[in-house]
C-alpha positions as CSV (number, residue, x, y, z in Angstrom):
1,X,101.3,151.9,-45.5
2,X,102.1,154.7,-42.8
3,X,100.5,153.2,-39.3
4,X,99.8,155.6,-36.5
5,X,99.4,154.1,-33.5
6,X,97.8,155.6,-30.2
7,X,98.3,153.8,-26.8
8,X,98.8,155.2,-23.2
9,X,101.3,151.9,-23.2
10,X,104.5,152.5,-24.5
11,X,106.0,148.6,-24.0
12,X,103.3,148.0,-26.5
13,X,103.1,150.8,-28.3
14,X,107.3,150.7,-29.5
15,X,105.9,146.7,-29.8
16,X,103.5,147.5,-32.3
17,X,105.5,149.9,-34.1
18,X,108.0,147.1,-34.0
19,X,105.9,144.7,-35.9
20,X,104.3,147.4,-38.9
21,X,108.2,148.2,-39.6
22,X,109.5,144.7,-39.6
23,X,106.5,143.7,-42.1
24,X,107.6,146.7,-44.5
25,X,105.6,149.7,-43.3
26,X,106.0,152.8,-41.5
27,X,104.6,153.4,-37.8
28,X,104.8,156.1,-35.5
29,X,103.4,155.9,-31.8
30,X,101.5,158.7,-29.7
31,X,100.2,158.2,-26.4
32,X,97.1,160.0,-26.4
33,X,93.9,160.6,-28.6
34,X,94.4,164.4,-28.5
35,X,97.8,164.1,-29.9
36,X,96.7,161.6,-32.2
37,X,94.4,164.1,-34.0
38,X,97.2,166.4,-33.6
39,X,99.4,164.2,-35.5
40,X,96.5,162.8,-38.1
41,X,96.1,166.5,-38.9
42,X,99.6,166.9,-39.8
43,X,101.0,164.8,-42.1
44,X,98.4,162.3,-44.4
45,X,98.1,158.5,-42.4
46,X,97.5,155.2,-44.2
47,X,95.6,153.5,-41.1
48,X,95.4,154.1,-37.2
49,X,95.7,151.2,-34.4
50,X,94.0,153.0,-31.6
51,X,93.4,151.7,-27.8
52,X,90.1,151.4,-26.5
53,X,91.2,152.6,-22.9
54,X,93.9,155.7,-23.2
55,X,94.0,156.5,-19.2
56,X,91.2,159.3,-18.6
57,X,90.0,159.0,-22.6
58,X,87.4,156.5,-23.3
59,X,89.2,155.0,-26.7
60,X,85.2,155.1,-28.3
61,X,85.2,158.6,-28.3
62,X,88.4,159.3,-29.7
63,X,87.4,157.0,-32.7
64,X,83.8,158.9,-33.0
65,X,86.4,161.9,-33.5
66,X,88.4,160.5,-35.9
67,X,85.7,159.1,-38.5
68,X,84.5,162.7,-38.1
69,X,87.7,165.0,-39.0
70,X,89.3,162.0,-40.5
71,X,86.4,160.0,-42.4
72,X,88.3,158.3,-45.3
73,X,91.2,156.8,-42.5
74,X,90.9,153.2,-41.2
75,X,90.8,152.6,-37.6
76,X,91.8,149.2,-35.9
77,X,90.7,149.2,-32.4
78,X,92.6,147.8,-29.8
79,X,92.0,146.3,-26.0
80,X,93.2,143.7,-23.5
81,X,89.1,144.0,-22.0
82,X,87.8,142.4,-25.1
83,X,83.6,141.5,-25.4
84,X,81.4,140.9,-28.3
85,X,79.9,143.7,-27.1
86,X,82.5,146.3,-27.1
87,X,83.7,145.1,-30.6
88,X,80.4,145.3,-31.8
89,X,80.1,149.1,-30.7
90,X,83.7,149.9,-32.0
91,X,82.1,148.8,-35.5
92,X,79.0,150.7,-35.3
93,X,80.8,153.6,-35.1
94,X,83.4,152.7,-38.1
95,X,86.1,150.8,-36.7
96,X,87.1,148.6,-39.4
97,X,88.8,146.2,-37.3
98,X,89.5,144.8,-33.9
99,X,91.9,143.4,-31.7
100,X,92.7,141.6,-27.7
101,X,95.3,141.7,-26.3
102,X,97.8,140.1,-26.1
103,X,97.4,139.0,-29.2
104,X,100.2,136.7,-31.3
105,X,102.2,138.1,-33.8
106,X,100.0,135.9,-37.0
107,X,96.7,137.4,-35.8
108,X,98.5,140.4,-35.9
109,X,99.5,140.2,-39.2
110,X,96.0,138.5,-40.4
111,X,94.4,141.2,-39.5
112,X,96.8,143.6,-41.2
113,X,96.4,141.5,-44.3
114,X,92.6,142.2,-44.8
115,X,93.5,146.0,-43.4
116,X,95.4,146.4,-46.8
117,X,93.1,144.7,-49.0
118,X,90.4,146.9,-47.4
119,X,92.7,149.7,-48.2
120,X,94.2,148.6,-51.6
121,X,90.3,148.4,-52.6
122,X,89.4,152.1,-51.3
123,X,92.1,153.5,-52.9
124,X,91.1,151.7,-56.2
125,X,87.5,152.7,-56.4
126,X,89.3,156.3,-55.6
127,X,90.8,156.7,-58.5
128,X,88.8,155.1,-60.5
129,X,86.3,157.4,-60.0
130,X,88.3,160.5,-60.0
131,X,89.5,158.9,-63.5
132,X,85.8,158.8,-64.6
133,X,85.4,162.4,-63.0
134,X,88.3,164.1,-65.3
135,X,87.1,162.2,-68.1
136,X,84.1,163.3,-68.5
137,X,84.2,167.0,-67.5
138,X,87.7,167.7,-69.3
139,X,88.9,166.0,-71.7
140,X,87.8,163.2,-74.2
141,X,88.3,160.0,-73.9
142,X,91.6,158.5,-76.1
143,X,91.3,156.8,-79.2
144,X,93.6,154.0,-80.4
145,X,91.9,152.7,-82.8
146,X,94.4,154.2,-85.2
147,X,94.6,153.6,-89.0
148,X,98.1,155.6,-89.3
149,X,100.9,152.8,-90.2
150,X,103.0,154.7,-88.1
151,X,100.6,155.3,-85.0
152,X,100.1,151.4,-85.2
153,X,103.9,150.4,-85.3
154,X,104.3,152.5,-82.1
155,X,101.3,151.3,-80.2
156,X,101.3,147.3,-81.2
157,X,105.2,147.7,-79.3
158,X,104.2,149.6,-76.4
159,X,101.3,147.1,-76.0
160,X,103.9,144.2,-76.3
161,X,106.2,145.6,-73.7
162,X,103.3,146.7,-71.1
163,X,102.8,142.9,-70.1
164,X,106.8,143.0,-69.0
165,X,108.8,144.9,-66.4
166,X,110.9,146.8,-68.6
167,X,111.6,150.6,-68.3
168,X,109.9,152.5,-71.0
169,X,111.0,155.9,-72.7
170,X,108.9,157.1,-75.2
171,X,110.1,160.6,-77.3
172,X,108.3,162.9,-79.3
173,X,106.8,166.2,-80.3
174,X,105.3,168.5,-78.0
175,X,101.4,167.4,-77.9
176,X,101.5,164.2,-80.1
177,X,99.9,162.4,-76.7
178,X,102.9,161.0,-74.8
179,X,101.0,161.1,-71.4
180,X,98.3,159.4,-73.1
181,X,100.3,156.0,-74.7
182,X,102.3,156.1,-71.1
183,X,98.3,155.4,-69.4
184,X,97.6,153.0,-72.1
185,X,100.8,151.0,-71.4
186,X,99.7,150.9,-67.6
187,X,96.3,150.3,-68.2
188,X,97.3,147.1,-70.5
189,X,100.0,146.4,-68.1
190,X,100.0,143.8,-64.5
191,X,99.8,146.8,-62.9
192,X,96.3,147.7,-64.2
193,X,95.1,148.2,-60.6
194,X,98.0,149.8,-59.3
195,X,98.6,153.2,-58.9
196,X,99.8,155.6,-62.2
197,X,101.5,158.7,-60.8
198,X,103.1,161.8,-63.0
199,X,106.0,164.2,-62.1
200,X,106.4,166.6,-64.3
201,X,110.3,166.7,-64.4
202,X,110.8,171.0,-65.5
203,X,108.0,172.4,-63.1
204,X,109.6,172.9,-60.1
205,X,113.2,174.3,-58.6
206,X,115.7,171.1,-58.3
207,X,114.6,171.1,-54.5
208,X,111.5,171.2,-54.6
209,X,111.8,168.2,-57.4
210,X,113.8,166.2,-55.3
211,X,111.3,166.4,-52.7
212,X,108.5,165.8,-54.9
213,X,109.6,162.7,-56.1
214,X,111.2,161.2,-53.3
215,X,110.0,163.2,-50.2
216,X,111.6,165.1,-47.5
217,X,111.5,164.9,-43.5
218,X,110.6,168.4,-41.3
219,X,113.2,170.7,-41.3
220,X,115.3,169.9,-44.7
221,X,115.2,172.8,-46.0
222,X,113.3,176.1,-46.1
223,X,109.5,175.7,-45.9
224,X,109.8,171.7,-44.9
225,X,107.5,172.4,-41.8
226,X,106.5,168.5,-41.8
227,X,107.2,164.8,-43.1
228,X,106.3,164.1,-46.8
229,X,105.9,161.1,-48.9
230,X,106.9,161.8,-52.7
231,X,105.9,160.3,-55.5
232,X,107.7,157.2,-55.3
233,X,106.0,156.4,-52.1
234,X,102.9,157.0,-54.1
235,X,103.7,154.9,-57.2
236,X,104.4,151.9,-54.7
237,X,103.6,149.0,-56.7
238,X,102.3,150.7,-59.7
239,X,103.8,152.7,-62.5
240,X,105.8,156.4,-62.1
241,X,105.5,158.5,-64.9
242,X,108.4,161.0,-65.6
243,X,107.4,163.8,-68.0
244,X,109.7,165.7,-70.0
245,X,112.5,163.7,-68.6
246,X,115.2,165.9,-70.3
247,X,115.0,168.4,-67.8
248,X,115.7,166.7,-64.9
249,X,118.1,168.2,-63.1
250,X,121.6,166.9,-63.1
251,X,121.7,166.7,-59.2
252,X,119.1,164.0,-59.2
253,X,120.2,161.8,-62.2
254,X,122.2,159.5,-59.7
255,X,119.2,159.1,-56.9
256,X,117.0,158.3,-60.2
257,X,119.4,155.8,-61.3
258,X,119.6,154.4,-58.3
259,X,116.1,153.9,-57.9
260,X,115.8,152.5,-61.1
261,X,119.1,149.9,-60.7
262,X,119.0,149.0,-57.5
263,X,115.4,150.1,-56.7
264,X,116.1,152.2,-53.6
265,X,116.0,156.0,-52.3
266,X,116.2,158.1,-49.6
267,X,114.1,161.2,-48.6
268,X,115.4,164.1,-48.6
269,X,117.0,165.2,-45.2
270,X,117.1,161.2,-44.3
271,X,119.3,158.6,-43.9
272,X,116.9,155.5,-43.8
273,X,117.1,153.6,-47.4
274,X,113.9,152.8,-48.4
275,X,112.7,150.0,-51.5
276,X,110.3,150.7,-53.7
277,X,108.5,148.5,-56.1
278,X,107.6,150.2,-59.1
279,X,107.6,150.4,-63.1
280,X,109.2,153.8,-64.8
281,X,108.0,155.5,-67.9
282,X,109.5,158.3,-68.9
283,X,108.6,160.2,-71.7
284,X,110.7,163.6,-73.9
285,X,110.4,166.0,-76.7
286,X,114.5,166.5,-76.5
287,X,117.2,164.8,-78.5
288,X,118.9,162.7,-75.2
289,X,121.3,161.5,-77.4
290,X,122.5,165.2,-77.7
291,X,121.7,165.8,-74.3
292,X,124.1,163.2,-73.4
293,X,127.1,164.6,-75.7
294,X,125.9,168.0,-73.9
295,X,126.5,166.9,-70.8
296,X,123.4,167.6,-69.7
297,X,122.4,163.7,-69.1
298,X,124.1,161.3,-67.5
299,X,124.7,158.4,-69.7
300,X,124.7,155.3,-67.6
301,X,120.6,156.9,-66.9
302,X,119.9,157.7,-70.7
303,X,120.6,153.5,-71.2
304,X,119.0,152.6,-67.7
305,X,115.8,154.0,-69.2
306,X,116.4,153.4,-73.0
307,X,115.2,149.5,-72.3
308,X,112.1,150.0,-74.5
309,X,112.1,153.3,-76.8
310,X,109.3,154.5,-78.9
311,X,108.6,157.8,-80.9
312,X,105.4,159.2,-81.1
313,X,105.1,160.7,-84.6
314,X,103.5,164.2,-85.4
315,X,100.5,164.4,-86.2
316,X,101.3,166.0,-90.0
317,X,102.5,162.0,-90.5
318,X,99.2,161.0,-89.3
319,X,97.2,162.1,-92.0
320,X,94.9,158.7,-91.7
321,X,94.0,159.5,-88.2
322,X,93.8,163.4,-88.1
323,X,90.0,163.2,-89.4
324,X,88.9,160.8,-87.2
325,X,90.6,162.9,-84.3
326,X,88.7,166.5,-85.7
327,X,85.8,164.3,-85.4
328,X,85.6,162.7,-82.1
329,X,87.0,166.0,-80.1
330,X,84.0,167.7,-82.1
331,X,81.7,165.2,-80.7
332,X,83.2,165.7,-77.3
333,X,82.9,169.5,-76.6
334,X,79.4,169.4,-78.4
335,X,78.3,167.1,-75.7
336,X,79.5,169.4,-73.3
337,X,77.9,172.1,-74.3
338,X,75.7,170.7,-75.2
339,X,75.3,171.9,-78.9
340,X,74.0,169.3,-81.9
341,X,76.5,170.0,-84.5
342,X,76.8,168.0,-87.9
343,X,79.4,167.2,-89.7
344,X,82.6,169.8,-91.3
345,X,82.1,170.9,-94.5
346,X,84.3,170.2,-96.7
347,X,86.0,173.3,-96.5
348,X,87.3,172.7,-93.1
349,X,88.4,169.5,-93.9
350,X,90.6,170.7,-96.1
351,X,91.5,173.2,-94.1
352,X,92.5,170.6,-91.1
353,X,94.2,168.7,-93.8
354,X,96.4,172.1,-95.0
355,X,97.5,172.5,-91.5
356,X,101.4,171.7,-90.1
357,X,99.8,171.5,-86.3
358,X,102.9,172.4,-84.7
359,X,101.4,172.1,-81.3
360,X,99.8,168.2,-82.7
361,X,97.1,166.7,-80.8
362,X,97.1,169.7,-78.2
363,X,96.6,172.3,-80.3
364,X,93.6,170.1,-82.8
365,X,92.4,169.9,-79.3
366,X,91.6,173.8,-78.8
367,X,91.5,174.6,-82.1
368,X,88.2,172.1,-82.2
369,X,86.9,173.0,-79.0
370,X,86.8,176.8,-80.2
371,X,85.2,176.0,-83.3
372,X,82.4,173.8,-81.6
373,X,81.6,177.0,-79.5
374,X,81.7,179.6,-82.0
375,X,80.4,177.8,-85.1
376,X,77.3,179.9,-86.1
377,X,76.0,176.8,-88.3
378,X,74.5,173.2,-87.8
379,X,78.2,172.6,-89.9
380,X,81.5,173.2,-88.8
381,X,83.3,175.9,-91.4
382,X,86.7,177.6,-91.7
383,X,86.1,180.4,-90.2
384,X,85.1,178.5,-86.9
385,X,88.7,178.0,-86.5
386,X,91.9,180.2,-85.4
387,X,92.8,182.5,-88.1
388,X,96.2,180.4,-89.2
389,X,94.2,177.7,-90.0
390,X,92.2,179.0,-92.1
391,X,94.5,181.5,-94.0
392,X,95.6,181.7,-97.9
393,X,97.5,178.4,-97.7
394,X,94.3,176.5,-96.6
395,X,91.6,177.9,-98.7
396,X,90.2,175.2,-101.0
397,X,87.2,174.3,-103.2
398,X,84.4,172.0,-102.0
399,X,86.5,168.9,-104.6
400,X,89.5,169.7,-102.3
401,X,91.9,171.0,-104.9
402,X,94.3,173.7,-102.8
403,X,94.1,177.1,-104.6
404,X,96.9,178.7,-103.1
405,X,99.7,177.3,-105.5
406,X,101.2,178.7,-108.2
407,X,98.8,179.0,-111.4
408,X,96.1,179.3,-108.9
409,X,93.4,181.6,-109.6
410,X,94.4,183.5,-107.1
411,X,95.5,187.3,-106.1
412,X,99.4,187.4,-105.6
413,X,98.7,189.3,-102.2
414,X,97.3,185.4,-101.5
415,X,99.8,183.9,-103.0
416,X,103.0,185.8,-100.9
417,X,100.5,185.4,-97.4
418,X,100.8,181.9,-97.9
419,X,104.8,181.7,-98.9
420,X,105.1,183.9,-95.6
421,X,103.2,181.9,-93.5
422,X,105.2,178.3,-94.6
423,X,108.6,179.9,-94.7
424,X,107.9,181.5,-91.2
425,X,106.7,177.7,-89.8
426,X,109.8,176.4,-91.3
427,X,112.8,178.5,-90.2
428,X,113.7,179.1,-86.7
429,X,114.4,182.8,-86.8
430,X,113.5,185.9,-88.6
431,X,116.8,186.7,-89.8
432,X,116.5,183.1,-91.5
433,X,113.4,183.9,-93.0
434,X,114.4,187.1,-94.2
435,X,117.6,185.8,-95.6
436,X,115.1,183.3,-97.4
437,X,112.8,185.6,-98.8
438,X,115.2,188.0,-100.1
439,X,113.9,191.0,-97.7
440,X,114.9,192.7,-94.8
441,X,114.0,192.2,-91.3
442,X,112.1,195.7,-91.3
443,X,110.1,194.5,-94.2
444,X,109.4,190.7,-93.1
445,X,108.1,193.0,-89.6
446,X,105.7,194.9,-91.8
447,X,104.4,192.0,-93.9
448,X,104.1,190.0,-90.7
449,X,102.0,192.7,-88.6
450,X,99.6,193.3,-92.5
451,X,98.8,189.4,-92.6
452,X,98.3,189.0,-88.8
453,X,101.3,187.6,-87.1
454,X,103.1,190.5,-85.8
């Protein structure tokens, strides 16, 4: 935890600051209530240990002030005038702690004990409800129940290696719900209770990474007006989740292999080495293998996190579970909007069941949330959703047979839509389509903008 502590004493104020460091925390002293709120303004504090008597400031007051700019920070108050009575009015008004001096270093620590249980617990009903709170207004709740061999080969090894220490990289297509099997690993896990923190490895500039996942002190670089904890500070004692590890930066591979090897770091501008106590899960949709021959990734890190690998398979392999999927984001968005919608016909079926879903779970996602809003019908039917899923190469009757193959009764406009459409998901390139089809470029442009994909 990050202690500030305010006393008009300095003997015991570098004393106190002392004790929090030596029991693994971080303190800074102030020796006034007005430059505490200063400071408490500033940067984000884990706890305060404030005097009662600050020379002309009545120590009361400056804790009324705190609980009311400050409301969700702990205060311990602090005296060598202790009475029953002056504790008693230090709790009143949200103190949730208190302390005489001089007092011996176990009370001291005693009290800092239930102090982080007290905290530990707040911080855990926190998230907990801001977990409920993102549920339920935007997105659906996960499903594992999964009937896909594939789906449960994956999970049943993840769920074996969340009850152990082990570093966990787990690969896989853009969409087919990496994020989601790296929260289902911590929630299974020791650390259930601990925090689960992201950093999404290409979103920022290398610097502002670095300082995102490891933090920064005032004035190391451009823009650093103030201290920062980074991520790592924030996973402390849970589980730090590193999306899209592939592009991380070749600058910080070493600092993130030596926080996973020898479990240390440093913030950025600093020369204090700190510890951290913490569970990585990483997570990629790039070939790290060929990353590594590319020199883009060093290779004692790709091994370092290749403890326990797992690929998440697309969800075109997932054919068993895509239904159920369809159905339960259905179910979702009509609840939020509060729409009674029945089942899909069985035209939409097939035409979920045509689909390649390139973009996998995300894109079923939208593709069912903008059928639930548009459908005109107690049913859900093809054209409720996005025009390539329900083009030539999805069209079916109500038995499911696919009409748009050859001897289909079907128009050969039809029939070349759909060979477009599958040769233009399959081949990287135009000029490899073209080459393909037999056509030029200037033609494939033509026929593309006609169908709808120009």
């Amino acid at each position: 935890m990050d202690f500030l502590v305010i006393d008009d004493d300095k003997t015991f104020r570098d004393a106190t600051c002392f004790l929090l460091e030596e029991a693994g925390h971080y303190a800074e002293g102030v020796e006034s209530g007005q430059l505490g709120l200063a400071w408490l303004k500033e940067d984000k504090w884990g706890a305060v240990l404030l005097d009662l008597h600050l020379g002309q400031e009545n120590g009361l007051e400056v804790l009324t002030d705190i609980q009311k700019q400050f409301p969700g920070i702990p205060v311990v108050m602090v005296t060598a005038q202790g009475s029953v009575s002056t504790a008693v009015e230090a709790m009143r008004r949200g103190a949730v702690d208190f302390l005489e001096k001089p007092f011996g270093r176990e009370q001291f620590l005693t009290v800092l004990a239930r102090l982080q249980r007290l905290t530990q617990m707040g911080r855990r009903i926190e998230r907990l409800e801001q977990a409920v709170t993102e549920s339920r207004s935007h997105s659906p709740e996960p499903i594992f129940d999964f009937t896909a061999p594939a789906m449960l080969e994956v999970m049943d090894l993840l769920l074996r290696a969340a009850r152990t220490p082990a570093s966990i990289l787990i690969f896989g297509e853009s969409g087919t719900g990496k994020s989601v099997a790296a929260r289902a690993v911590h929630a299974r896990s020791h650390l259930a209770d601990k925090p689960f923190v992201t950093v999404s490895c290409p979103s920022l500039s290398r610097e502002l990474l670095e300082s995102e996942l490891f933090g920064h002190v005032r004035g190391s670089f451009t823009g650093a007006i103030k201290d920062h904890w980074g991520k790592v500070r924030a996973a402390e004692g849970g589980t730090l989740f590193l999306d899209e590890i592939g592009d991380l930066p070749m600058e910080i591979q070493p600092k993130l292999l030596r926080l996973l090897q020898e479990r240390e770091y440093e913030r950025l501008g600093e020369n204090i080495t700190r510890t951290a106590n913490l569970r990585v899960i990483a997570a990629t949709n790039r070939d790290l293998k060929k990353r590594v021959a590319d020199g883009g990734l060093r290779e004692d890190l790709y091994f370092r996190l290749n403890v326990i690998a797992v690929e998440m398979p697309p969800l075109r392999l997932r054919g068993e579970d895509l239904i159920r999927f369809a159905r339960h984001y259905a179910k979702f968005f009509a609840d939020q909007c509060g729409r009674k919608l029945g089942e899909f016909s069985p035209e939409a079926v097939a035409c979920l069941r045509a689909h390649e879903w390139p973009g996998n779970l995300r894109e079923l996602r939208n593709a069912i949330e903008r059928a639930v809003i548009l459908a005109k019908r107690e049913n859900i039917h093809p054209e409720d959703f996005p025009a390539e899923l329900r083009g030539p190469t999805v069209l079916a009757k109500a038995g499911g047979e696919t009409l748009s193959q050859v001897g289909s009764l079907v128009s050969l406009d039809m029939l070349e839509e759909a060979h477009l459409r599958k040769i233009l998901a399959q081949t990287p390139s135009l000029t490899e389509a073209a080459e393909i089809l037999g056509i030029d470029q200037a033609t494939l442009y033509r026929k593309r903008k006609r169908i709808g994909l120009g």
